[in-house]
N, C-alpha and C positions, 0 to 999 in steps of 0.2 A: 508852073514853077517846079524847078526840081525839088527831089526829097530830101529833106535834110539828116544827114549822118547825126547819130549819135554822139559818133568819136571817129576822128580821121587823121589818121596819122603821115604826113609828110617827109617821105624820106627822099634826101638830096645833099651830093657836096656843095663844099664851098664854092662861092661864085655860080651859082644854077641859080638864083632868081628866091631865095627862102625867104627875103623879106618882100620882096614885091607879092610874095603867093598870100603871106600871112597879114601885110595889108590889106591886098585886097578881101581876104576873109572875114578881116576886124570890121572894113567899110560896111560890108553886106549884112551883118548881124546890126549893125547901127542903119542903113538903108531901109532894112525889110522891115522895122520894128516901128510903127507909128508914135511912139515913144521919144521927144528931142533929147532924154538924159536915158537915153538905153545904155549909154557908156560905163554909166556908173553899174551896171548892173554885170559888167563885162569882166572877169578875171585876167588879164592876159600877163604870161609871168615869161620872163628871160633871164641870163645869167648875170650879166654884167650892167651896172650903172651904164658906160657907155650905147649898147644895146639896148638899153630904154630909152637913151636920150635919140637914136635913130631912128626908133619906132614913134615916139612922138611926133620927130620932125618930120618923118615920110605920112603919119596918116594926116596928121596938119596942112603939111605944101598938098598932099592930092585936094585932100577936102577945097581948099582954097583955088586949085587949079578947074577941079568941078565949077566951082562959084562963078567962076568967068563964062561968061556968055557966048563966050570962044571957043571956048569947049564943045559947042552945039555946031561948031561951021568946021572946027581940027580939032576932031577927039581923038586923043591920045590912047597908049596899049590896055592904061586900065581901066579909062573911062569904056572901052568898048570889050571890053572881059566881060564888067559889072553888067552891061547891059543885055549881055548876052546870057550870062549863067543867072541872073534871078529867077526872070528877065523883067525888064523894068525900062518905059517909054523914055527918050535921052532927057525930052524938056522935066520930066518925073526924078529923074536921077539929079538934074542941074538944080532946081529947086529944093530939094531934099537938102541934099548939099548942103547949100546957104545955110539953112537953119539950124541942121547940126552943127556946122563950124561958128558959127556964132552963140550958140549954147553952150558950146565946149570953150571958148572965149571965155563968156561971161561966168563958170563953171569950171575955171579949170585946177581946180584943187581936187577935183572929184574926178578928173580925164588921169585916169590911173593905172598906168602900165610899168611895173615893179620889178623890181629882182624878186626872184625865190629865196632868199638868205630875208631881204624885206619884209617878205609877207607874209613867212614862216616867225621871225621876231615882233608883227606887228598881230599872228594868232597867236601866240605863246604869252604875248602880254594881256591879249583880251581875257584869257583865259589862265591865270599865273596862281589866282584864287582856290581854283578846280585843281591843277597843278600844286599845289602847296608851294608854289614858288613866291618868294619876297616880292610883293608890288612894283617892288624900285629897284628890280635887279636890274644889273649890265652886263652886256652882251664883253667878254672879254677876247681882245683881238690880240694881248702879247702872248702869243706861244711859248717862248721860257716859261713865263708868271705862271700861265696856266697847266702847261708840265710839272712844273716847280709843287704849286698845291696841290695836283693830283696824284703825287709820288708821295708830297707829305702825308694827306688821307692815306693814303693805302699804309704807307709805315703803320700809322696810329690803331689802326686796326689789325696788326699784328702782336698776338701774346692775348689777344679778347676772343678770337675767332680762330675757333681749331683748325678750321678742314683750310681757313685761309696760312695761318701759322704753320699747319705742314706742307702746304705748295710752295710758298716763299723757303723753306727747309731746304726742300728737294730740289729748288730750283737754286738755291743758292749754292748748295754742293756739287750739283753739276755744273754751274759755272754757266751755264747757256742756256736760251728759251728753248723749247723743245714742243712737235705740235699733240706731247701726249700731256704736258704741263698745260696748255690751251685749251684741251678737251676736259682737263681736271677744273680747270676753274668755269667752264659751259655748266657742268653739273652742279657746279655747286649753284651756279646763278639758277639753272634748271630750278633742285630742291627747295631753294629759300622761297622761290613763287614772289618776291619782291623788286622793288626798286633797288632796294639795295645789293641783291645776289648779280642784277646785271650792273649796276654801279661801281663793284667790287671786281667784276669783269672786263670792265672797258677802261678802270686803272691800270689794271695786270697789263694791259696791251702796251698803256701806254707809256709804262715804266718799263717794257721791255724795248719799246723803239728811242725809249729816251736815253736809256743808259747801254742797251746796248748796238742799237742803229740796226738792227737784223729784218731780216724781211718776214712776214709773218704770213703765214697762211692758211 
């Protein structure tokens, strides 16, 4: 059997074969594992809603193409990959098979392949407690609304907070962001050592691209 990388990174354009590579890698980690619910144990994270719903359907129809008995008289590109890079005997593969696609069946709330936006909001929620965050917060998707209130914070905290009340000064006298006003407010988030100094930072940005659409850098 070959040796298993730690970490393997796949670099390839579009239309080269990325999901064929990265199923077949999802299969082998579920193949190799004598475990029928090794899936659950599997992270595998993509961009988009649609990109998960692909990756489901491609590791699903293979699993179920394995299943076919057919498979052992015309195996296909990945059934003889898999066979080759484990390496693993075909009737060993075709059997295997069966059993994880019918686990994953009876199982499939737990057959979990996510967006990253998902499963960054479904760790932030485990952990909201540790975070000081509200139990029941929502993830907010209107961009005005969420501009809107983070321009109001930053005002509110103007006339309370020096070193922020003279950057909004300077910056409002010169009429433009500027990247020595960007590096003023780095420091201040630097000295406060808090939540709040980078808090206070990632306002300033965003009321600079709000109001004044500039590029920032």
């Amino acid at each position: 059997m070959s040796k298993a990388h730690p970490f393997t990174i796949y670099n390839a354009s579009a239309g080269s074969g990325k999901t064929f590579t990265l199923v077949k890698e999802y299969l082998k980690i579920l193949l190799h594992s004598n475990y029928p619910l090794a899936f659950r144990n599997i992270l595998a994270l993509t961009f988009t809603n649609k990109a998960v719903a692909e990756m489901k359907e491609r590791v699903l129809e293979t699993l179920q193409q394995f299943s076919d008995e057919n498979i052992l008289v015309k195996p296909n590109s990945m059934f003889n990959a898999i066979v080759e890079e484990m390496p693993i005997e075909p009737k060993e593969l075709h059997q295997k098979s069966k059993i994880i696609l019918e686990t994953i069946v009876h199982n499939y709330a737990s057959f979990d392949i996510s967006t990253i936006d998902k499963f960054n909001h479904k760790l932030i929620r485990t952990f909201a407690h540790d975070l000081k965050l509200p139990l029941n917060f929502e993830v907010e998707l209107d961009t005005k609304t969420l501009l809107s209130k983070a321009v109001d914070k930053l005002i509110d905290k103007a006339g309370t907070d020096e070193e922020l009340t003279k950057v909004l000064i300077d910056f409002a006298i010169e009429n433009q962001p500027s990247v020595i006003l960007i590096d003023d407010f780095e420091l201040i988030a630097a000295k406060r050592k808090d939540r709040d100094g980078i808090y206070i930072y990632g306002i300033f940005l965003l009321f600079i691209f709000f109001f004044f659409n500039n590029k920032i850098i």
